[in-house]
C-alpha positions, -999 to +999 in steps of 0.1 A: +047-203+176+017-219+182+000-232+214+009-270+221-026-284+224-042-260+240-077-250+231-097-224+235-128-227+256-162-229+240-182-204+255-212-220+273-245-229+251-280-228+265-304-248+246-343-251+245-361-281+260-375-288+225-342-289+211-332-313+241-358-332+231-354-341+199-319-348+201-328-372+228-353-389+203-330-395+176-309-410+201-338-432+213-345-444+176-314-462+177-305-448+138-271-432+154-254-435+185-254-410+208-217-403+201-228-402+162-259-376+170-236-353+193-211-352+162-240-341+138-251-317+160-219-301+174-222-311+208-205-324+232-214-365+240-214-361+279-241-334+271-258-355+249-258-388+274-270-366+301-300-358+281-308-389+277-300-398+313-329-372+323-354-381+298-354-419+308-357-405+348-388-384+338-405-411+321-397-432+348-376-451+334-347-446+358-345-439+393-335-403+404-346-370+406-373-358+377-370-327+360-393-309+383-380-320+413-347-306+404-358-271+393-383-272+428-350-282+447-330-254+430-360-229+439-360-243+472-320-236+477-321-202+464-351-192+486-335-210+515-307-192+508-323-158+506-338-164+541-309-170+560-291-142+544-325-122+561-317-138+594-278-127+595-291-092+584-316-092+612-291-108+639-264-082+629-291-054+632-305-065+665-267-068+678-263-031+666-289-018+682-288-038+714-253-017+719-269+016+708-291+013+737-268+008+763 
């Protein structure tokens, strides 16, 4: 028997920023809706209106953070990250050797 409504995942997609861009613009042209051009396309429409959502912020359009602010931020986190990951390594290794001396 089959499943009842269950589908199977789609595996995660990673597209280029050219690609992004174009499907923003044919949303932008107003020809389709955005629901229509996700369709075409085989993507999702929360994909699709998040596109969007970003282009309008980086031209300004839209309050919120711009494409490079959020890939500096990400940077920032990960390297943030990294550093306190050297600070437990170093407060575990002075704990250690603080006992070895004694």
């Amino acid at each position: 028997m089959e499943s009842m409504g269950k589908k199977k995942p789609r595996p995660r997609r990673s597209f280029t920023t050219e690609f992004k861009a174009e499907i923003v613009e044919l949303c932008r042209r107003g020809d389709r809706s955005v629901g229509q051009v996700a369709k075409d396309f085989d993507l999702t429409e929360t994909a699709v209106r998040d596109w969007v959502k970003q282009a309008e912020v980086d031209a300004g359009e839209r309050d919120g953070l711009t494409s490079d602010e959020r890939e500096e931020l990400a940077r920032l986190r990960r390297e943030n990250r990294r550093l306190r990951e050297d600070v437990d390594i170093l407060r575990r290794a002075t704990a250690f050797f603080a006992q070895e001396t004694r």
